[in-house]
C-alpha positions as CSV (number, residue, x, y, z in Angstrom):
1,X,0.0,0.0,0.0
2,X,1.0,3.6,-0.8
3,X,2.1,5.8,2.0
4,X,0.1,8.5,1.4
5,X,-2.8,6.3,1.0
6,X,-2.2,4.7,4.5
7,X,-1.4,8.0,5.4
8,X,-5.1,9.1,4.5
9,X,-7.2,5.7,5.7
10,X,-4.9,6.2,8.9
11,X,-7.1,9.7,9.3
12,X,-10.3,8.4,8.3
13,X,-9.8,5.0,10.6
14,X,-11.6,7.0,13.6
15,X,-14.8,7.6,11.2
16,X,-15.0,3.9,9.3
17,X,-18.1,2.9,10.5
18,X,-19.4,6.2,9.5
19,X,-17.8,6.0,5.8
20,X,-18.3,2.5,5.4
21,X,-22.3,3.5,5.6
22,X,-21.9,5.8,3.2
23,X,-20.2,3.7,0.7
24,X,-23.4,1.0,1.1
25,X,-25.7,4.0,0.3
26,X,-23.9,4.8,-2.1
27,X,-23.4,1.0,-3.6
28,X,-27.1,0.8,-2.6
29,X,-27.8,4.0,-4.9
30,X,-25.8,2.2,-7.7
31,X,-27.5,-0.5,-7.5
32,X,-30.9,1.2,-8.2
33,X,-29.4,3.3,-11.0
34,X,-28.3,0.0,-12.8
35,X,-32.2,-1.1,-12.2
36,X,-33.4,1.9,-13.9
37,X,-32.1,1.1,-17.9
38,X,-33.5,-2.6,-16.8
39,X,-37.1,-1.0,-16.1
40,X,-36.9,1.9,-18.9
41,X,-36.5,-1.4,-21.5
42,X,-39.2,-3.1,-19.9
43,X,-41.6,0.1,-20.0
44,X,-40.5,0.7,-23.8
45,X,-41.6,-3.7,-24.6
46,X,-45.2,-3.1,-21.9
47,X,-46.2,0.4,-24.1
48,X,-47.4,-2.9,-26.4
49,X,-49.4,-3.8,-23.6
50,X,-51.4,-0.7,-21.1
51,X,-52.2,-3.0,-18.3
52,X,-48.4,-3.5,-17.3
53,X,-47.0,-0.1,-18.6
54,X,-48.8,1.7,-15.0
55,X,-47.2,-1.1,-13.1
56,X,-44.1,-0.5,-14.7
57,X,-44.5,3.6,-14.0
58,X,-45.3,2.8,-10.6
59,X,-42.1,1.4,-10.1
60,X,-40.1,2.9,-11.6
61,X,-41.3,6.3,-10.0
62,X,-41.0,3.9,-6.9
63,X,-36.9,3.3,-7.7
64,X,-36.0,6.9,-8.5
65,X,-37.7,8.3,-5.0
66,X,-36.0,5.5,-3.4
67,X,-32.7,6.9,-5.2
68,X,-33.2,10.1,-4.1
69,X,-33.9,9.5,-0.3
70,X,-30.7,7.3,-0.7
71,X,-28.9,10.8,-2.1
72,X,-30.5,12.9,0.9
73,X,-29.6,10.3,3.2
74,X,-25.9,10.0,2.0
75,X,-25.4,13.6,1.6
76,X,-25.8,14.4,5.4
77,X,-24.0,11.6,6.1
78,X,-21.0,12.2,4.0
79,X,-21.6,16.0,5.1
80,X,-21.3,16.1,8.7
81,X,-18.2,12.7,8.6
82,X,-16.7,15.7,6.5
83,X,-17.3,18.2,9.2
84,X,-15.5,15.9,11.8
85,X,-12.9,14.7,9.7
86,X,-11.7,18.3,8.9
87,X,-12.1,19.0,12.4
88,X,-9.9,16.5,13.6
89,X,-7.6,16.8,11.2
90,X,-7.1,20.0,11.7
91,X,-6.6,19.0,15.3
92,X,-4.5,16.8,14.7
93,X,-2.4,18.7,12.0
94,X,-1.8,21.8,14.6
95,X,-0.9,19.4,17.6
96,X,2.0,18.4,16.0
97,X,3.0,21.6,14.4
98,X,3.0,22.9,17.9
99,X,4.8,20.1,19.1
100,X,7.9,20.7,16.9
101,X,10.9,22.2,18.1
102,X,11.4,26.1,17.7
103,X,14.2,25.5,14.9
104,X,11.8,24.0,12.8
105,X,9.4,27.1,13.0
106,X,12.7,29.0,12.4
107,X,13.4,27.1,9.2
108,X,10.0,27.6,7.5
109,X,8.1,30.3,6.5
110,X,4.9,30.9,8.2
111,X,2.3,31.4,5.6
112,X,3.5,27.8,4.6
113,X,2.3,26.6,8.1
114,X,-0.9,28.2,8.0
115,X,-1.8,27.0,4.7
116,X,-1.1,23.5,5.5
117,X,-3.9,24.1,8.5
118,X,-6.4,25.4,6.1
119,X,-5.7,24.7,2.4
120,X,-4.6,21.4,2.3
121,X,-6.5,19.8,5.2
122,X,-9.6,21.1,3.4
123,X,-8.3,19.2,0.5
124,X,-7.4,16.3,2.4
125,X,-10.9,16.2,4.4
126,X,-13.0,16.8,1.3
127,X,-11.1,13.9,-0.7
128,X,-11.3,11.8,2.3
129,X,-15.1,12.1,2.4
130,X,-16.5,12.1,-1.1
131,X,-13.6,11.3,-3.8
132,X,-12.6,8.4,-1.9
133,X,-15.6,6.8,-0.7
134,X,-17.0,7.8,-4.6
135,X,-14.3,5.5,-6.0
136,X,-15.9,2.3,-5.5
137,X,-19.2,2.5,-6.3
138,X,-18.2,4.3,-9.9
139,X,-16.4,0.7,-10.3
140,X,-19.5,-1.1,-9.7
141,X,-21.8,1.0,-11.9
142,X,-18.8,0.8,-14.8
143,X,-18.9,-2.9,-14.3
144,X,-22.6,-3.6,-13.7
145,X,-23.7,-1.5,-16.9
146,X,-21.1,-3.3,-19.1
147,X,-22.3,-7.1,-17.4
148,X,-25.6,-6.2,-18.4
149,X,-24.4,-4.9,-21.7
150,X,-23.0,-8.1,-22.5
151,X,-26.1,-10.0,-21.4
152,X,-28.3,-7.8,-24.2
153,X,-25.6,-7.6,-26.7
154,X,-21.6,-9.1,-26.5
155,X,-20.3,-7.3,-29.4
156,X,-22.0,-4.2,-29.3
157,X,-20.8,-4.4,-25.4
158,X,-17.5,-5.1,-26.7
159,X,-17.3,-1.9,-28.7
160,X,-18.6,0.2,-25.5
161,X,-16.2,-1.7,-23.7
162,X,-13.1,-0.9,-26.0
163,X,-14.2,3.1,-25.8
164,X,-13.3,3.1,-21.8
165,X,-9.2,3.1,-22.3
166,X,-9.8,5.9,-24.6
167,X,-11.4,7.9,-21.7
168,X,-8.2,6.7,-19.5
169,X,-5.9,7.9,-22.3
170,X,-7.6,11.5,-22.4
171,X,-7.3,11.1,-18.5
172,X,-3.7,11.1,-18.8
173,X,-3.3,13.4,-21.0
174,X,-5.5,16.6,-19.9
175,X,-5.0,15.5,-16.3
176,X,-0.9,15.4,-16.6
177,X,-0.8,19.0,-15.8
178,X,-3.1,19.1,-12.7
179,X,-0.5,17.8,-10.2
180,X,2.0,20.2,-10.6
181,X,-0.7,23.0,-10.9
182,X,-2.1,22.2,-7.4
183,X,1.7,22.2,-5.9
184,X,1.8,25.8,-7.5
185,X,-1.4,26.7,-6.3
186,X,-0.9,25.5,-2.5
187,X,2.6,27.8,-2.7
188,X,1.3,30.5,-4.1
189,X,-1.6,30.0,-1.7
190,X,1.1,29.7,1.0
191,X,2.9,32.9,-0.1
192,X,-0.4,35.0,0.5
193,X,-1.4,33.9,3.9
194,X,2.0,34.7,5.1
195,X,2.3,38.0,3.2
196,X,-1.0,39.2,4.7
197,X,-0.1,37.5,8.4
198,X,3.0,39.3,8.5
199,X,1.8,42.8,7.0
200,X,-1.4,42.9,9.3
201,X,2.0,43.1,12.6
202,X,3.7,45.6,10.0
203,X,0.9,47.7,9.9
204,X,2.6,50.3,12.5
205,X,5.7,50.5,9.6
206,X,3.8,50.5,7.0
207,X,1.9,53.1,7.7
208,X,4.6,55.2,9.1
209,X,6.7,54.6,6.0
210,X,3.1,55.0,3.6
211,X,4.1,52.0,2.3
212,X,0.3,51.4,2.1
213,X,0.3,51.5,-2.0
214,X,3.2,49.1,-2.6
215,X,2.1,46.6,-0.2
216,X,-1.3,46.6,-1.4
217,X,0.5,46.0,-4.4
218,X,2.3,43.3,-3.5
219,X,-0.3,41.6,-2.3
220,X,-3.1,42.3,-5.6
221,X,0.0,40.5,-7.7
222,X,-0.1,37.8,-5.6
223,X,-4.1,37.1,-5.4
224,X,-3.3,37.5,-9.6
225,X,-0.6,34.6,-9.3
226,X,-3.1,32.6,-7.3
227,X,-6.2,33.4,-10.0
228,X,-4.2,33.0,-12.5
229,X,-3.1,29.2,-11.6
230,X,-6.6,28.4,-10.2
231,X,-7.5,29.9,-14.2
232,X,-5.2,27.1,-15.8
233,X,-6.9,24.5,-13.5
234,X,-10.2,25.4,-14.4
235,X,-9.4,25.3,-18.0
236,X,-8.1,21.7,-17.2
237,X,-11.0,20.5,-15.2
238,X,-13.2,22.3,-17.8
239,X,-12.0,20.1,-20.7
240,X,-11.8,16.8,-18.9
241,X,-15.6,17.1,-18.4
242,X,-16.5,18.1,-22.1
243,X,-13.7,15.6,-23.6
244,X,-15.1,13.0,-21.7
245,X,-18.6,13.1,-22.4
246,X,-18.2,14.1,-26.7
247,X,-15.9,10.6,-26.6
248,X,-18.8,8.9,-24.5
249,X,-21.9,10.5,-27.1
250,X,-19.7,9.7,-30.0
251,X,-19.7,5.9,-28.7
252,X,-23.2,5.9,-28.4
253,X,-23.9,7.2,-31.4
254,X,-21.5,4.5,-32.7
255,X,-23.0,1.9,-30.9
256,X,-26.8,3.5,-31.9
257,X,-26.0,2.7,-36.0
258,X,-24.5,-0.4,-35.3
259,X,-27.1,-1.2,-33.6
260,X,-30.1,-0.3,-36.2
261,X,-28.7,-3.2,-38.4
262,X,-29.0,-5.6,-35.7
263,X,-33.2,-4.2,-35.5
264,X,-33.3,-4.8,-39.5
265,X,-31.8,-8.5,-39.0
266,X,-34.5,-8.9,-35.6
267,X,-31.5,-10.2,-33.6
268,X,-32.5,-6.9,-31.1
269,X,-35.4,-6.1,-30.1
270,X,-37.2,-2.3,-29.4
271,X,-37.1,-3.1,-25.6
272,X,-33.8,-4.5,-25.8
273,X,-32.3,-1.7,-27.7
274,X,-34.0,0.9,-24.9
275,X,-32.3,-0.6,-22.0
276,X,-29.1,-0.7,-23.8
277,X,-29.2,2.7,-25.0
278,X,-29.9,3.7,-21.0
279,X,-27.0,1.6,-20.1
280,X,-24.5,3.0,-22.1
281,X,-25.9,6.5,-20.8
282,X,-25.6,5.4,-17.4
283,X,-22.1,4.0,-18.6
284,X,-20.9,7.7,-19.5
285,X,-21.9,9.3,-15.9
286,X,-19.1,7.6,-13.9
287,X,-16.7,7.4,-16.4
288,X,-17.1,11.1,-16.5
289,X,-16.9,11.2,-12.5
290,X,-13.7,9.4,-12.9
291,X,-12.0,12.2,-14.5
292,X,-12.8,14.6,-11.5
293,X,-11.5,11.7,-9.0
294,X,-8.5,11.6,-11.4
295,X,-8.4,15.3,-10.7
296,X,-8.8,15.6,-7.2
297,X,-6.7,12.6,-6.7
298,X,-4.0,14.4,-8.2
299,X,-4.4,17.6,-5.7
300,X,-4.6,15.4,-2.8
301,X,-1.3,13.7,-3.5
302,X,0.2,17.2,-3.3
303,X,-1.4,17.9,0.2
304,X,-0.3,14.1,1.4
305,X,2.9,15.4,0.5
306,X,3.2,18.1,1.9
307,X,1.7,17.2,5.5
308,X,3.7,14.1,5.8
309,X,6.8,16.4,5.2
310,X,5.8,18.1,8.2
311,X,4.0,15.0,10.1
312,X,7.2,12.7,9.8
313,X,9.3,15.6,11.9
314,X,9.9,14.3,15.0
315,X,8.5,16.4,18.1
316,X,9.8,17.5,21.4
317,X,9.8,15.2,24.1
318,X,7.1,17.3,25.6
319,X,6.1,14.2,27.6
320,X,8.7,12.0,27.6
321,X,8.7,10.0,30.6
322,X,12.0,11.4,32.4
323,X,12.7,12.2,36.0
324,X,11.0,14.9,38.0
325,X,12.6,17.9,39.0
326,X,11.3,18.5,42.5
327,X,12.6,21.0,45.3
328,X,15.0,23.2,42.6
329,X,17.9,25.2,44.4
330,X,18.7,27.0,41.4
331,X,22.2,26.1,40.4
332,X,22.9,26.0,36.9
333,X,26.0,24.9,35.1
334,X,26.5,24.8,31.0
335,X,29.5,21.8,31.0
336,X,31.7,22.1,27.1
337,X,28.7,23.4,25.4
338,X,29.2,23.5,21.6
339,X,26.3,24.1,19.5
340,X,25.7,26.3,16.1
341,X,22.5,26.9,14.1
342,X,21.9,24.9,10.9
343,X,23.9,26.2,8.3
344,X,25.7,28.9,10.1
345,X,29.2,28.8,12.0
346,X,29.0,27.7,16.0
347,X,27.4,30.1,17.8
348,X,28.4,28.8,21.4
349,X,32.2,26.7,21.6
350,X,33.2,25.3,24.4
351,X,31.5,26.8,27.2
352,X,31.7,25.9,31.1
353,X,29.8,28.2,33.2
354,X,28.6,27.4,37.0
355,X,26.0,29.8,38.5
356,X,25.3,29.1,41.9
357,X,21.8,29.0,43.8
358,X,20.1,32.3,44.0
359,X,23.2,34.0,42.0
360,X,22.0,36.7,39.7
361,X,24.3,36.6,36.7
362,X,24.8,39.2,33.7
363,X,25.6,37.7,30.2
364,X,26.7,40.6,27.9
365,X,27.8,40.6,24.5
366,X,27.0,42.2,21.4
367,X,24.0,40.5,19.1
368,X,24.9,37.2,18.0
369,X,27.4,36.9,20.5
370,X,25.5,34.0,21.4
371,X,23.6,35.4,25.2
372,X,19.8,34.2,24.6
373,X,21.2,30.7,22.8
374,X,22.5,30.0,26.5
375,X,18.8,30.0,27.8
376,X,17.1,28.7,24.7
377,X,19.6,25.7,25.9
378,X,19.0,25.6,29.4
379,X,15.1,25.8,28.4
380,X,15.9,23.2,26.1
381,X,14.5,24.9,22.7
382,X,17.9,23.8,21.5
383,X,19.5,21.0,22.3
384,X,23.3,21.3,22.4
385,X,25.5,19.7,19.6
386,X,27.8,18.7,22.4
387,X,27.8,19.2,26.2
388,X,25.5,19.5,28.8
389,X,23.9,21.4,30.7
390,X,22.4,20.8,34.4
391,X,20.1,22.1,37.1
392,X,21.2,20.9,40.8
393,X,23.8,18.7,39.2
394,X,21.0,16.7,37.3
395,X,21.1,16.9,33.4
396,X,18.2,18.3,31.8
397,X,17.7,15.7,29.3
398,X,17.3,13.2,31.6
399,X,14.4,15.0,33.1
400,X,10.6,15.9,31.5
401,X,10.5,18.7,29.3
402,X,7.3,19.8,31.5
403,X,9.1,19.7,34.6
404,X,12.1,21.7,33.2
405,X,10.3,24.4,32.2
406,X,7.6,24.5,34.9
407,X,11.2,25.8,36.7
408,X,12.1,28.4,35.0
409,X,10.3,31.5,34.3
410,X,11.2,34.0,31.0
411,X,11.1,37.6,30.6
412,X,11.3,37.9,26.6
413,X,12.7,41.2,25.0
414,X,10.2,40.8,22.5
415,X,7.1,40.6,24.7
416,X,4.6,37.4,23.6
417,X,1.3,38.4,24.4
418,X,-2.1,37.8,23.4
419,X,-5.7,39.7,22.4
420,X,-7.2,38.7,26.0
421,X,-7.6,40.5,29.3
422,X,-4.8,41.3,31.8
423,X,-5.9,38.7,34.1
424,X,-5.9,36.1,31.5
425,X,-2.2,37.1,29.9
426,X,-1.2,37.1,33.5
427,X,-2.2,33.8,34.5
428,X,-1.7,32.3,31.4
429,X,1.3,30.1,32.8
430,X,-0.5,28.6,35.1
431,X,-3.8,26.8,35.7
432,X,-6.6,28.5,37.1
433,X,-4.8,31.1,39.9
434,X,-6.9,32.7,42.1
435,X,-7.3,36.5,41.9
436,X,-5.3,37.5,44.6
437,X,-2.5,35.2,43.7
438,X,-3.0,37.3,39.9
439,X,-2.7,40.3,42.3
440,X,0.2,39.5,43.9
441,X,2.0,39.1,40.9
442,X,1.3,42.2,39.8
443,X,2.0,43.4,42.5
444,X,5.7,42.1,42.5
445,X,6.2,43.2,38.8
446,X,5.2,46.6,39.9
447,X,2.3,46.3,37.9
448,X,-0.6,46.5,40.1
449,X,-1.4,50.6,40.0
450,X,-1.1,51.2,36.2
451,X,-3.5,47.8,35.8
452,X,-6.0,49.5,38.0
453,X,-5.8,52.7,36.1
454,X,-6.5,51.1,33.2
455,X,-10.4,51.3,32.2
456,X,-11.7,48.0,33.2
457,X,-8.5,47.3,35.5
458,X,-7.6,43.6,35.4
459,X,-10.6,43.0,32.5
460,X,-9.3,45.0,30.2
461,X,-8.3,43.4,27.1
462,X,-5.4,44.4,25.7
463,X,-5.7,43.9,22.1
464,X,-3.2,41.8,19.6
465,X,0.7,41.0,21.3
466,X,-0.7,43.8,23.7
467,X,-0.8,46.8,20.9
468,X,-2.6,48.9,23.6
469,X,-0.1,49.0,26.4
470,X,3.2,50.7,26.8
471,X,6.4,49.0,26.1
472,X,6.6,49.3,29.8
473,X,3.5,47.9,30.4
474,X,4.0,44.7,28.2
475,X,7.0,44.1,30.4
476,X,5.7,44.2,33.3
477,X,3.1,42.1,32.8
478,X,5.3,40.1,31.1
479,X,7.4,39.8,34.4
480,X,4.0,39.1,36.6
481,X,3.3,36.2,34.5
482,X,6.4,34.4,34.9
483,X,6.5,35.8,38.7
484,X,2.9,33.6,38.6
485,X,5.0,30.5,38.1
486,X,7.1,31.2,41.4
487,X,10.0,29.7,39.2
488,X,13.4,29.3,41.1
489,X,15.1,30.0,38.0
490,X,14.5,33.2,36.0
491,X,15.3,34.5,32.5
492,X,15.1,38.0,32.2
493,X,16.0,38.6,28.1
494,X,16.7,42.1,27.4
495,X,13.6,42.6,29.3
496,X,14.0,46.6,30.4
497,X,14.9,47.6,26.6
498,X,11.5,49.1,26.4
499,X,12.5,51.6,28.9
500,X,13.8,55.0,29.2
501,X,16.6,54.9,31.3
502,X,15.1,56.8,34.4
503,X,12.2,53.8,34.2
504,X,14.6,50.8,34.1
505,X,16.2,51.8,37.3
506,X,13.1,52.3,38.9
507,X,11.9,49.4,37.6
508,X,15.0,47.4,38.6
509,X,14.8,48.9,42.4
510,X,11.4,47.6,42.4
511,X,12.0,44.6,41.3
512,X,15.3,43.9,43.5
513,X,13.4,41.7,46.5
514,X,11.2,39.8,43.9
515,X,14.6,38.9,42.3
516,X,17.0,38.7,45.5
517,X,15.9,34.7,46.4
518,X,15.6,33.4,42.4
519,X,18.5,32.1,40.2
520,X,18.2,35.3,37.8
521,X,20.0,35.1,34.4
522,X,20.2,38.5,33.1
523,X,20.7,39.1,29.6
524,X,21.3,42.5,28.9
525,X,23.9,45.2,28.0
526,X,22.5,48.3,29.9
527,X,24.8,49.7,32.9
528,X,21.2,50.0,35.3
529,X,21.1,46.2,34.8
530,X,24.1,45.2,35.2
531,X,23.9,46.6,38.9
532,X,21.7,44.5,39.6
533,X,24.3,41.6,39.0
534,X,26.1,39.7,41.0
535,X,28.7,39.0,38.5
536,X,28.7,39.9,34.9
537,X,29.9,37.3,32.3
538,X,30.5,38.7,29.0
539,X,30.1,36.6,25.7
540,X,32.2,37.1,22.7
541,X,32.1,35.2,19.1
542,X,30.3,31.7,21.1
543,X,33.0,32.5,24.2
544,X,32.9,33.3,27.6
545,X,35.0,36.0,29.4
546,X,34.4,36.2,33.3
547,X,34.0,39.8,34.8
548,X,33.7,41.5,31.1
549,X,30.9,43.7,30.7
């Protein structure tokens, strides 16, 4: 078996007894459209006789209301399976992206990510539902119509017969395009989700710059790229349709004169020659479906592609069954650390640091010097290339990644929040807090009175990654949620570089008994910080100098 067809019946496994019901409707519904040629010959041979010909309209008005139900039934069947399938594939899909370590984020282009969660699980869910399930019950209709061809009429059944791998030929030849088209199509698709994602958090610059002109630019050229693909697979799907059914009229009409002689000879009779007309009808409606599954199939082998790309990268640990960290002093020590970013020099060599229990330590160093890799290590974002690193003498990859990081509390310099409340951003580390523990938090961070200021104090929602706060504001409330933790260890990552000078050391005198009985790794290059150390370790080029600020 395929992998990305395992890959597929591995996502629809949860909903089987669900699609399996739809297929026997569906095989069910085939079934009565292979009865209706049979009944439309018989009503063509009882128009000789009136007494059966309202028995035979009675039924055959019977069959195609029973088709229909069968269609209604099917549809909402098929409809809401389609519903779930997208729902948990889309689940499932963003688990594991989330799940992935923050290099492979690094690596790839957002808009990529995003339109793997909506374009091609959409695809996915939708082939999943209908084109798969559609598949075998086409089969049976193909293969029914020609078994009851052949029971009227061998030869002329032949001919019908030898028109099929003509339609497979066409197939191949329109289709050939498609799957290449639909890899386009998901990139270019790709390319527009992130270009509006990441416009929509330049709007600030964009504005400032009034770059609004160009960028609306940018971004009408590259809806055209996307219309302009979705044109040339239109104009494929709209000749496979058209080519498809002028090859299947053509063999009727083929099989129509061949079949007038046989009527002259008597070897076929009126009835006869109805039902096989109908069945070579009926004989042109799947084989025309199968160029749309031929199609779709080709567009959902781009999408199994491209989410097994992502699906096959192996996770964090996240809950790997390691050792508990329990009762954490605080000491830290990075032991011959070597590690360097893929495709780019070593950004850390050969580093041995030791920071003691409740030691506050400076790491300065110019950008790149390699400062927030150290804690991106000891958080394990990154995993060293050599070395280790420890907490209390125990190495951190023998331990959960949970418990790690439940440990250690960060103070980004880029503030992470979200368009919620201020109680929610607050206590967003930890599960359900009560108010006055929110409070004290706040109240540690120093952020307390400006919350209560604000107009519905700790209700207020903030807007997106906290647009309307201060820079001061976000980091403070950045500093009360990872105060909320009570972590023993604490990173604090340029986290006063929103701050006019004046406000960092007021903010820093504040802060000095929240800090004084943590582990406090300060990563920073501003003298009012550095104060605050106990020692300062500078980093140079992926080295460490002791007592160099």
């Amino acid at each position: 078996m395929k992998p990305d067809l395992q890959f597929l019946l591995g996502y629809a496994a949860p909903y089987r007894r669900t699609l399996l019901l739809g297929t026997l409707i569906m095989l069910a519904e085939s079934a009565m459209a292979l009865a209706v040629p049979w009944l439309g010959g018989r009503l063509a041979q009882g128009f000789l006789d009136q007494a059966a010909t309202g028995t035979l309209l009675l039924a055959l008005l019977a069959l195609l209301g029973a088709q229909a139900l069968l269609k209604l039934a099917n549809n909402l069947i098929l409809g809401r399976s389609a519903a779930r399938i997208l729902a948990d594939l889309r689940i499932r899909v963003y688990d594991h992206i989330q799940a992935l370590p923050i290099g492979f984020h690094h690596q790839r282009k957002q808009g990529e990510t995003l339109a793997l969660l909506t374009h091609d699980v959409d695809t996915l869910s939708g082939f999943i539902s209908g084109t798969l399930l559609s598949i075998v019950p086409l089969l049976i209709t193909v293969a029914g119509a020609l078994v009851f061809m052949f029971n009227i009429d061998p030869w002329l059944s032949l001919i019908a017969a030898l028109l099929i791998p003509l339609f497979y030929l066409l197939l191949k030849i329109i289709g050939r395009r498609l799957r290449p088209l639909a890899s386009e199509s998901q990139q270019a698709y790709a390319r527009m989700v992130g270009m509006a994602e990441e416009n929509i958090g330049m709007l600030p610059a964009i504005k400032t710059f009034t770059r609004e002109p160009v960028e609306s630019a940018r971004f009408r050229n590259q809806i055209g790229e996307i219309v302009s693909l979705n044109d040339k697979q239109l104009r494929i799907y709209a000749a496979l349709g058209p080519g498809i059914q002028f090859l299947a009229a053509a063999g009727i009409v083929l099989v129509l004169w061949l079949a007038g002689e046989r009527i002259n000879v008597g070897t076929l009779g009126a009835g006869q020659l109805v039902t096989f007309l109908l069945y070579t009808t009926l004989l042109t409606r799947p084989v025309s479906a199968l160029s749309d599954v031929y199609g779709q199939t080709q567009s959902a082998r781009g999408a199994v592609e491209r989410l097994m790309q992502v699906l096959t990268e192996p996770p964090e640990p996240l809950f790997h069954p390691g050792r508990e960290l329990h009762a954490v002093r605080g000491e830290i020590e990075f032991r011959g650390i070597r590690f360097a970013y893929p495709g780019r020099p070593a950004a850390l060599d050969e580093i041995n640091l030791h920071i003691r229990a409740g030691e506050t330590v400076a790491l300065t160093g110019h950008n790149g010097a390699g400062k927030s890799t150290l804690a991106h290590l000891l958080m394990r974002l990154y995993e060293p290339d050599a070395g280790s690193v420890l907490i209390d003498g125990i190495d951190i990859r023998e331990v959960s990644l949970q418990s790690l990081r439940r440990h250690i509390g960060v103070v980004p310099q880029h503030v992470l929040l979200f368009n919620g409340t201020v109680r929610d951003n607050i206590a967003y580390g930890r599960d359900n807090p009560a108010q006055a523990d929110i409070e004290a938090a706040a109240h540690a961070a120093r952020a307390h009175e400006f919350i209560l200021k604000l107009p519905q104090g700790y209700d207020t929602l903030i807007g997106d990654r906290g647009v309307r706060l201060s820079g001061g504001q976000q980091q403070r409330l950045a500093l009360a949620r990872a105060l909320l933790k009570d972590p023993p260890i604490l990173i604090l990552d340029e986290a006063t570089a929103m701050f006019d000078p004046e406000g960092e050391r007021e903010f820093l005198q504040e802060c000095a008994d929240t800090l004084r009985h943590r582990t406090v790794l300060l990563i920073t290059h501003r003298p009012a910080s550095l104060a605050l150390a106990d020692r300062v370790i500078g980093v140079r080029d992926g080295r460490i100098n002791e007592g160099e600020a």
